[in-house]
Every structure is written in structure tokens, then in C-alpha cells.
PALOBA-209589 format. One record per residue (C-alpha): residue number from 1; residue in three letters; z, y, x negated. Coordinates in Angstrom, 3 decimals. Each point is the difference from the previous one (the first is absolute). Layout:
REM PALOBA-209589
{atom NUM "ALA" {Z Y X}}
...
This chain:
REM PALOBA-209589
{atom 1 "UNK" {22.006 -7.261 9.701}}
{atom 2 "UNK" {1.263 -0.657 3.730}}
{atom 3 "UNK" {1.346 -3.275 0.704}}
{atom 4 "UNK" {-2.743 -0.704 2.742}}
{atom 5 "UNK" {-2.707 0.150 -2.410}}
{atom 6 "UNK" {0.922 -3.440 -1.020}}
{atom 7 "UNK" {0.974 -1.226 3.567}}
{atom 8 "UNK" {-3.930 1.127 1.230}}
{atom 9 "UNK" {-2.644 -0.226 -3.301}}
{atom 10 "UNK" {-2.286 0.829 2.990}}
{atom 11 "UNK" {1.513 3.660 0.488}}
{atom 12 "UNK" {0.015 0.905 -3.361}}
{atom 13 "UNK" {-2.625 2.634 0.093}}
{atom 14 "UNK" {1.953 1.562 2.366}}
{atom 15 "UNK" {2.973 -0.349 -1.626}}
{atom 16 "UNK" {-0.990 0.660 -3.472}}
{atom 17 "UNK" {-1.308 3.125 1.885}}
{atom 18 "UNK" {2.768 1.238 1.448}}
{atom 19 "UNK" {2.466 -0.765 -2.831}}
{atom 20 "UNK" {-1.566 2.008 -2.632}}
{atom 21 "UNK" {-1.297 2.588 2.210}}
{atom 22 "UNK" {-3.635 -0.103 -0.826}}
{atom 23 "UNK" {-3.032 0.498 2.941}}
{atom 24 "UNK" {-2.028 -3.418 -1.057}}
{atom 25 "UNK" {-2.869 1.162 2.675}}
{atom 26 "UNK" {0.542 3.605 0.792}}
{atom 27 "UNK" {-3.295 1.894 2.374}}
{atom 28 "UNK" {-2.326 0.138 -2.529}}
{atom 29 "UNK" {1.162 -3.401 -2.059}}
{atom 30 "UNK" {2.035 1.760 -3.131}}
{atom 31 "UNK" {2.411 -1.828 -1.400}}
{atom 32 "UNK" {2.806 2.825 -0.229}}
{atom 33 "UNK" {3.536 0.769 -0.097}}
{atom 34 "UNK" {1.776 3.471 -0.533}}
{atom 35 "UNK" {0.861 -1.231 -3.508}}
{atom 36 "UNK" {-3.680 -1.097 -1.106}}
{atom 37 "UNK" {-3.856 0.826 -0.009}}
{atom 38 "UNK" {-3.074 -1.172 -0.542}}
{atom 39 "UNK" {-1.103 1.554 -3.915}}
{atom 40 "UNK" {-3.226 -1.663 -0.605}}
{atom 41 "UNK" {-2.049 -0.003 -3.490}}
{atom 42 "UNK" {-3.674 -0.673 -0.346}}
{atom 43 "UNK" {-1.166 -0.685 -3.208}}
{atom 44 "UNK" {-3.849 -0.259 -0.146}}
{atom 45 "UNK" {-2.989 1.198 -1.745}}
{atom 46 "UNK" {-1.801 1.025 2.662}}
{atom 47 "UNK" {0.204 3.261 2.135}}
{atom 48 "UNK" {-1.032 -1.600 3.169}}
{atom 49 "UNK" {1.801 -3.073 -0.270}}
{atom 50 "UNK" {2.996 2.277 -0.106}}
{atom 51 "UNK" {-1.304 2.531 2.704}}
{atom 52 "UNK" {-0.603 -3.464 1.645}}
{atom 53 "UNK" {3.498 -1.503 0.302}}
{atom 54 "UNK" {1.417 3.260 0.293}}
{atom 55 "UNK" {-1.689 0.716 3.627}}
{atom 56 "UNK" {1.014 -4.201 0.511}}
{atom 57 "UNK" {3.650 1.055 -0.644}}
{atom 58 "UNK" {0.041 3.225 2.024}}
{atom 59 "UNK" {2.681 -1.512 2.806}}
{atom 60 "UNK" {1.932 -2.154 -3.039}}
{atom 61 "UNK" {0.619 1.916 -2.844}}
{atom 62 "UNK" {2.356 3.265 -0.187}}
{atom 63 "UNK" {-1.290 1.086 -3.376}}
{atom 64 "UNK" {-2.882 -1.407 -2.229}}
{atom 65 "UNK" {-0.228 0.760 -3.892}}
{atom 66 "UNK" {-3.850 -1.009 -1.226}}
{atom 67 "UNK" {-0.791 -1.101 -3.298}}
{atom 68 "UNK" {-3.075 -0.036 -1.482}}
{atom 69 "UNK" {0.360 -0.161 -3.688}}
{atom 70 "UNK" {1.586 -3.086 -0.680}}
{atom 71 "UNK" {1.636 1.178 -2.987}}
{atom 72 "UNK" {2.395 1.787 2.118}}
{atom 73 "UNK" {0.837 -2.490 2.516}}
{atom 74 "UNK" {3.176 -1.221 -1.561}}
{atom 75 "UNK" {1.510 3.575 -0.478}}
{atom 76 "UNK" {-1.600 0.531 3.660}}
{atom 77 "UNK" {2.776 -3.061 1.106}}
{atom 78 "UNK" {2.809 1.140 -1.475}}
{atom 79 "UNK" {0.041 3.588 0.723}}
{atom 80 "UNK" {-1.501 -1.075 3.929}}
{atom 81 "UNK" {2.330 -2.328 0.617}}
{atom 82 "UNK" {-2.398 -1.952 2.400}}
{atom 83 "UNK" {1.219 -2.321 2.951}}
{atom 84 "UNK" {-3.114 -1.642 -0.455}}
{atom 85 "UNK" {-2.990 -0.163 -2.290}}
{atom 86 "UNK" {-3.815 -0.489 0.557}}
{atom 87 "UNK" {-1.535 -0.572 -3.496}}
{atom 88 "UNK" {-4.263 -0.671 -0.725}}
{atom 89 "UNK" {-0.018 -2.956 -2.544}}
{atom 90 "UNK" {-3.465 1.147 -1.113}}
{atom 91 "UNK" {0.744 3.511 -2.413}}
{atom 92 "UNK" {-0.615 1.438 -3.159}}
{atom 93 "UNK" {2.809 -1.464 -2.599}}
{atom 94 "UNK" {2.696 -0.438 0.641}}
{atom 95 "UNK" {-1.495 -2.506 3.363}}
{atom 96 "UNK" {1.978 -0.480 2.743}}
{atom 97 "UNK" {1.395 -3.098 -1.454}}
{atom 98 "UNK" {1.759 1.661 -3.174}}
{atom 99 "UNK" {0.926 3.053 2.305}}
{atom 100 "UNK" {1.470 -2.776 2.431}}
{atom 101 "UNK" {2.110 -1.835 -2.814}}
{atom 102 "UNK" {0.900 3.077 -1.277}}
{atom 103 "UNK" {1.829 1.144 3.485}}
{atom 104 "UNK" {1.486 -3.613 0.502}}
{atom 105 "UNK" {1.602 -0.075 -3.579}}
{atom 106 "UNK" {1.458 3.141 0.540}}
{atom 107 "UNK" {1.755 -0.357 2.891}}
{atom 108 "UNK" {3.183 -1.123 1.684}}
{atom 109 "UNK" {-1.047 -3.294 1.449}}
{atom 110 "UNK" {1.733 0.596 3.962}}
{atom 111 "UNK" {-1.017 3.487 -0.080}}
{atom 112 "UNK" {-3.627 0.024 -0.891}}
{atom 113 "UNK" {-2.774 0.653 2.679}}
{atom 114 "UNK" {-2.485 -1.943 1.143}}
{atom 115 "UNK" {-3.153 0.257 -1.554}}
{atom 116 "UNK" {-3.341 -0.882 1.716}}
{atom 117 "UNK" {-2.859 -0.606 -2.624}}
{atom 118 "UNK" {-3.475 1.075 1.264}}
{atom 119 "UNK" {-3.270 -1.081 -1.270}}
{atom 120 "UNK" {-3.569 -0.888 0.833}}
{atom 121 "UNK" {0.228 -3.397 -1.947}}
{atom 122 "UNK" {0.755 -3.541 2.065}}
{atom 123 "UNK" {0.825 -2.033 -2.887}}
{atom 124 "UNK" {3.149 -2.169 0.546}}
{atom 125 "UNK" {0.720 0.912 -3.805}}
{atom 126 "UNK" {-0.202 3.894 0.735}}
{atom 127 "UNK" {2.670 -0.866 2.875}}
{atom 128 "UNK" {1.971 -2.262 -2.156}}
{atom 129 "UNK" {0.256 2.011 -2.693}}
{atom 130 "UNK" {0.910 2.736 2.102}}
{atom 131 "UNK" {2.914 -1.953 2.306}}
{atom 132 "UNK" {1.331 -1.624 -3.997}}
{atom 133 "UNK" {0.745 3.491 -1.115}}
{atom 134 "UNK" {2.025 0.816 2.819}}
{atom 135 "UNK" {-2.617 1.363 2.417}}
{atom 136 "UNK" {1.579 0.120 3.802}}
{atom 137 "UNK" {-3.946 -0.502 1.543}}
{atom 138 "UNK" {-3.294 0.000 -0.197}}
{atom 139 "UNK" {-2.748 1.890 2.009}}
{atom 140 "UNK" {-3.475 -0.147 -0.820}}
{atom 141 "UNK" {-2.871 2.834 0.408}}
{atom 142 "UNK" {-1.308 0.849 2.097}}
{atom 143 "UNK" {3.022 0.827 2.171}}
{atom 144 "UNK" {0.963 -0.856 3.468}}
{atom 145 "UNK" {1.625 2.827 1.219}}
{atom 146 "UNK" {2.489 -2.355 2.381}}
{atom 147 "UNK" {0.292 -2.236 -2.521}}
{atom 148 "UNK" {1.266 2.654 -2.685}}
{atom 149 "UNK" {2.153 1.785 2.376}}
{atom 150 "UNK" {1.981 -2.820 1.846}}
{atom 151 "UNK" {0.929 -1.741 -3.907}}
{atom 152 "UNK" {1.026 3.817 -1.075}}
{atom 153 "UNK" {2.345 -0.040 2.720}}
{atom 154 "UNK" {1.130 -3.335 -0.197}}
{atom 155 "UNK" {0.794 0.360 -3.868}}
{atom 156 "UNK" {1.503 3.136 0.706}}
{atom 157 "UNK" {2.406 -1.205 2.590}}
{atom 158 "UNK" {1.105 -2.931 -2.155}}
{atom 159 "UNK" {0.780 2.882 -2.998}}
{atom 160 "UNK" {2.121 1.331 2.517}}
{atom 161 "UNK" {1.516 -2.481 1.458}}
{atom 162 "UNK" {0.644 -1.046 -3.575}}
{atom 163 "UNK" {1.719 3.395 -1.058}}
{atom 164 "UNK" {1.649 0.498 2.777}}
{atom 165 "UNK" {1.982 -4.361 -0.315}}
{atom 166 "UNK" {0.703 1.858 -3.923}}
{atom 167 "UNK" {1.872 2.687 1.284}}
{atom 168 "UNK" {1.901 -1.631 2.689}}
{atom 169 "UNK" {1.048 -2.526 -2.684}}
């Protein structure tokens, strides 16, 4: 990291920035460098709520893998290789929940990506349940479409800020 990060905390975004080469707020807000992209898996139930987020995402995301059996959402991860997850706690067995601890137990704890839980239920016990098995947030139906977009890209430019502090390291 260049010494004048520490010298001025107040430039860091710009310096982080610069250093590792990634475009925090490029024309149409994509978190991007020439080494990463912006994989995102939906894993829901429902058509349109996928059909949904996918027309939310249109300027975000550079490929989208849909799920809507939940029995293959954990194969869906690992061959996908998401940067970032949006998973429907409401499904068929397995729910969201066991689908989420699944993903979180089987991954590398500074590589895994965010995960953004969805559901129609307020509950602070729905949330906490959600944010105790390693859930990164928590959106709740129905969807704002700003809302939904501008955490996407803020948990997808932390991922990469994240992997790209790993391989300067």
C-alpha cells in the first residue's frame, strides 16, 4: 500500500483506487478492474422474483446464474463461482437458511462473497438468524430497486477491493 495512504486516511479511496487498479465508480457505477467481474447468483423460488432482480441488475452484473430449485443451489455456487449472492430465505427444503450455512461452512473465510438474504418477513429473528450464520445483508420484499442496486455495488466493490489487498499481499 503507498506510504501516503497513512499520511491522508482522507484520500484513501483514491488511493486504494489507484494502487490496486480497480474503477470504484466507473460511467455506469460497476465496480471493475481488468482482473475481476461482477458473477452474480440468484437463488429463489420464484420466476419473477428472479426476472425481477435480473432487469434491477442489468447495469451491475456481467453474468447472472438463476436458481430455482433449491436443491441445486449449492452445486449452483461452486461450479458459478459467484462474486456475490442474492438468496430468498422463504423455499422449499432446503430454506434459505440451511442453503446459507451450507455456502458459509464451505468456504474459505477471506474469499467468500457476500451474500444478501431476501425475504418478505420483518422479524428481527428472521434478520438475526440470517446475519448469525454469516449472512453479509438483509433486504426485505418488496424491493427498492435503488436500494438493491446501490448495496450490490457497494458489496461488490468491497469483494474487490478485498481480492485485489490478497493478491498484492
Amino acid at each position: 500500500m503507498p506510504d501516503d495512504f497513512a499520511r491522508h486516511p482522507a484520500d484513501s479511496h483514491r488511493t486504494l483506487s489507484g494502487h490496486f487498479g480497480i474503477q470504484l465508480d466507473g460511467r455506469d457505477g460497476r465496480a471493475y478492474s481488468p482482473l475481476t467481474s461482477n458473477r452474480i447468483l440468484i437463488i429463489d423460488d420464484e420466476p419473477v422474483n428472479i426476472a425481477l432482480l435480473k432487469a434491477m441488475l442489468v447495469n451491475v452484473a456481467d453474468e447472472v446464474c438463476e436458481v430455482l430449485d433449491s436443491n441445486e443451489a449449492e452445486q449452483a455456487f461452486k461450479d458459478f463461482a459467484p462474486d456475490l449472492v442474492l438468496l430468498d430465505l422463504h423455499m422449499p427444503q432446503p430454506d434459505g437458511l440451511e442453503i446459507l450455512r451450507r455456502i458459509r461452512a464451505g468456504r474459505d473465510s477471506v474469499r467468500f462473497p457476500p451474500i444478501i438474504v431476501l425475504t418478505e418477513e420483518e422479524s428481527r429473528t428472521a434478520k438475526s438468524n440470517a446475519l448469525t450464520l454469516g449472512a453479509d445483508d438483509f433486504l426485505t420484499k418488496p424491493l427498492d430497486r435503488q436500494e438493491v442496486v446501490l448495496r450490490v455495488r457497494n458489496h461488490l466493490r468491497a469483494r474487490h477491493l478485498l481480492e485485489e489487498i490478497h493478491r498484492a499481499g
